[in-house]
N, C-alpha and C positions, 0 to 999 in steps of 0.2 A: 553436539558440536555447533559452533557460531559460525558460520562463515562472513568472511567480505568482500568486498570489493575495496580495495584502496590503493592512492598513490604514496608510495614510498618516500623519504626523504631525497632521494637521487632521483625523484621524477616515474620511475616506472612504473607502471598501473597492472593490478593483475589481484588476484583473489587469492585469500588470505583465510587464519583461523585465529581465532580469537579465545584465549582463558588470560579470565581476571581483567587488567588491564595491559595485558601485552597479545600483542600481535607475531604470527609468523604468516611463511609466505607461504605457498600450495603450487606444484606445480602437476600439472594433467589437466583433467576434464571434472570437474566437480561433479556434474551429474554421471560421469563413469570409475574411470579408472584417476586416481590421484596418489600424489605421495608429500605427504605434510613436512614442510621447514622446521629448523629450530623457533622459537619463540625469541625474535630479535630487535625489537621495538615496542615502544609504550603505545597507547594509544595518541599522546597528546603531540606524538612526534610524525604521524604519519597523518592523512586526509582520507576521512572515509567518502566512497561513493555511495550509489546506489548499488546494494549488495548485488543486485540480478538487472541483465539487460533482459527482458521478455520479449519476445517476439510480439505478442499480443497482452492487454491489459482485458482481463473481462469483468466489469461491473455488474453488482446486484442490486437492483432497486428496492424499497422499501423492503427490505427485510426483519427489520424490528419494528415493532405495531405501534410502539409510541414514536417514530419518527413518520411512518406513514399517517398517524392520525395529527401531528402536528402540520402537515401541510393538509390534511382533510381532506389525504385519501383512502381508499378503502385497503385494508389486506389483502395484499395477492393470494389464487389459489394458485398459481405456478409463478418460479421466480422470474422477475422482469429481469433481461438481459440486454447490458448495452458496453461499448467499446470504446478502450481510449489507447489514442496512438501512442506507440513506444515515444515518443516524443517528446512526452508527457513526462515523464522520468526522470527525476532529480533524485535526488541524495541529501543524506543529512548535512544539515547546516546552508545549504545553496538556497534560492532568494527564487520565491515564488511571488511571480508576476501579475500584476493587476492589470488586463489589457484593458483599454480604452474602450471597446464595445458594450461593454458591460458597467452597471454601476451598482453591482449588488453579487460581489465575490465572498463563496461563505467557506465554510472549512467544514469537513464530514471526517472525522476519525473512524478508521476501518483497523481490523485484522485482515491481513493480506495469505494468501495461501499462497507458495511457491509451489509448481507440480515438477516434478523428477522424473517419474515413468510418466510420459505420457500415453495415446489412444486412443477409440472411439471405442464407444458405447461401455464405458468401465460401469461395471454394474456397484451398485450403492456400499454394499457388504462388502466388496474388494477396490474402494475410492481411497483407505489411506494410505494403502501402498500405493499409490499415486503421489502422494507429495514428498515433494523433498524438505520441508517446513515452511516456516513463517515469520514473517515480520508486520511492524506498523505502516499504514499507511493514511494519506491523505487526500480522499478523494476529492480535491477543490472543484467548486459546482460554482457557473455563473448562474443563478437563480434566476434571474431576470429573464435571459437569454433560455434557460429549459423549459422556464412559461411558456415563452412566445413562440419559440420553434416547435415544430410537430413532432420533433425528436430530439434527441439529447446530445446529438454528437458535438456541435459548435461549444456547447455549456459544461461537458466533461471535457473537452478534447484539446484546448487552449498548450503553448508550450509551457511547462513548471507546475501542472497543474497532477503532477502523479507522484508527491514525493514517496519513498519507499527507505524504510531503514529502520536501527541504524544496523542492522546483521539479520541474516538469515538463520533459525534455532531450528536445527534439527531433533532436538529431542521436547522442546515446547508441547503441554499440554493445554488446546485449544478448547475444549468442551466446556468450562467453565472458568474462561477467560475475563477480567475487567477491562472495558476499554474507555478513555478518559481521553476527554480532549481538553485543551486549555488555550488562552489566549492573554500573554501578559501576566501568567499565573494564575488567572481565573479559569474557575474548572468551569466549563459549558456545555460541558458534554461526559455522562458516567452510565454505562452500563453493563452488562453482563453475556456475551455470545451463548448462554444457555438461552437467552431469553428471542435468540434468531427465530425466523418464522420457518424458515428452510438450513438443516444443517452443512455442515462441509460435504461430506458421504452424497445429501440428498444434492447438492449445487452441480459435484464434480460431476453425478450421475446424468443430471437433468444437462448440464454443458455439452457432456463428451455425447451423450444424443447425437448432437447434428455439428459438432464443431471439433474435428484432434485438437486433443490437447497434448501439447509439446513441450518437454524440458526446458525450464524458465519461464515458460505462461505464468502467467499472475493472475488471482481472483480475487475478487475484494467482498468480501462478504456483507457488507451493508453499515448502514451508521446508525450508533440510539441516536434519541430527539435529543435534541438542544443546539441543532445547529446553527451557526450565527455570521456575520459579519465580518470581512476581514479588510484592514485599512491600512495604509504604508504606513510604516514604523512598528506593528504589530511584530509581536514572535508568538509563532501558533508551534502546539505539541499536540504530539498526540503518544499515550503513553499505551499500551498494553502490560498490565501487572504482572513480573516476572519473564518479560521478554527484552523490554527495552525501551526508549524514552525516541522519540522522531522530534526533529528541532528544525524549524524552519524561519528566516525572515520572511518579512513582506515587502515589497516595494512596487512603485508603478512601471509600468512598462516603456521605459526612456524613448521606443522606437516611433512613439507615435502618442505625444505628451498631449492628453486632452485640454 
């Protein structure tokens, strides 16, 4: 099943399922009890959001060995963890912001985990009954700003800087997934999550350690190399083959025009 989040032509926002290109509504609790709508809307008549509000975003650093070797760093033996605020959280098609501190905004195409059951310490062999599926993600990184700071949060953490979408795939097979970013139609980014340093199983296992993980928590499993540059007027994607296409503008951040 797809799920969404989206606002209806009459305005009203709420989560949704998706076959083909129509849409219906959902009412309950997604991660419990729910009871599915007729299918009553196309897709091009309604506004998708961001499928999942997460209470928490959890980042993984260098998990594919050609993007850790492209900035010339070593292979993690355990996965780097770092945090980006709900904040962060856009949707497809809304306008990821270039803020003023930074002059060196790039774009990391991710497969995002959705977790369902959450809990602490879920052991490796019982991690995928923990998610509730997956979608594309966009981990935008001020570069500049992750050099210089001793830690990552200002450089992941920016508002527009988490897009997620365009649905949530419950039935998605992750293990040998392609993930493609592009920028303007150029592909900059092609790899494969077989080719992860640390699996889904091994991440959820290695998280829920020292952090519950909660219904709607999001985990971004890491980007291949080729990450690059991103400049207002760009439209950055990021595609997962067989899940979905993430669509984003770019623009600078009017609040404080450099």
């Amino acid at each position: 099943m797809r799920w969404v989040r989206f606002q209806a032509p009459d305005g009203t926002i709420g989560y949704g399922w998706v076959e083909g290109d129509r849409v219906g509504p959902v009412k309950g609790d997604p991660f419990d009890e729910y009871e599915r709508g007729p299918l009553q809307w196309s897709l091009e008549e309604v506004r998708l959001l961001a499928p999942v509000l997460p209470r928490k975003v959890i980042g993984i650093g260098r998990n594919y060995p050609d993007h850790a070797r492209e900035h010339g760093a070593e292979v993690p033996s355990v996965p780097i963890v770092f945090l980006k605020p709900p904040t962060a959280v856009i949707g497809p098609g809304e306008t990821i912001l270039l803020p003023p501190q930074s002059r060196q905004v790039e774009h990391e195409a991710e497969l995002a985990v959705v977790i369902g059951r959450g809990g602490r310490w879920i052991p490796a062999d019982q991690a995928w009954d923990a998610v509730w599926g997956y979608t594309a993600a966009n981990d935008v990184t001020a570069r500049d700003l992750q050099q210089r700071d001793l830690q990552w949060t200002r450089a992941k953490g920016f508002d527009t800087f988490c897009p997620l979408g365009p649905w949530v795939d419950t039935e998605f097979d992750p293990t040998e997934a392609t993930v493609i970013g592009r920028v303007n139609g150029e592909v900059r980014q092609m790899g494969s999550t077989r080719e992860m340093v640390f699996s889904i199983p091994q991440l959820i296992a290695f998280v829920s350690s020292f952090m519950r993980l909660e219904p709607g928590d999001v985990i971004l499993t890491g980007t291949p190399a080729g990450v690059g540059p991103l400049r207002a007027g760009d439209v950055v994607e990021v595609e997962i083959e067989g899940l979905g296409v993430l669509r984003n503008p770019v623009a600078e951040e009017r609040a404080m025009a450099r």
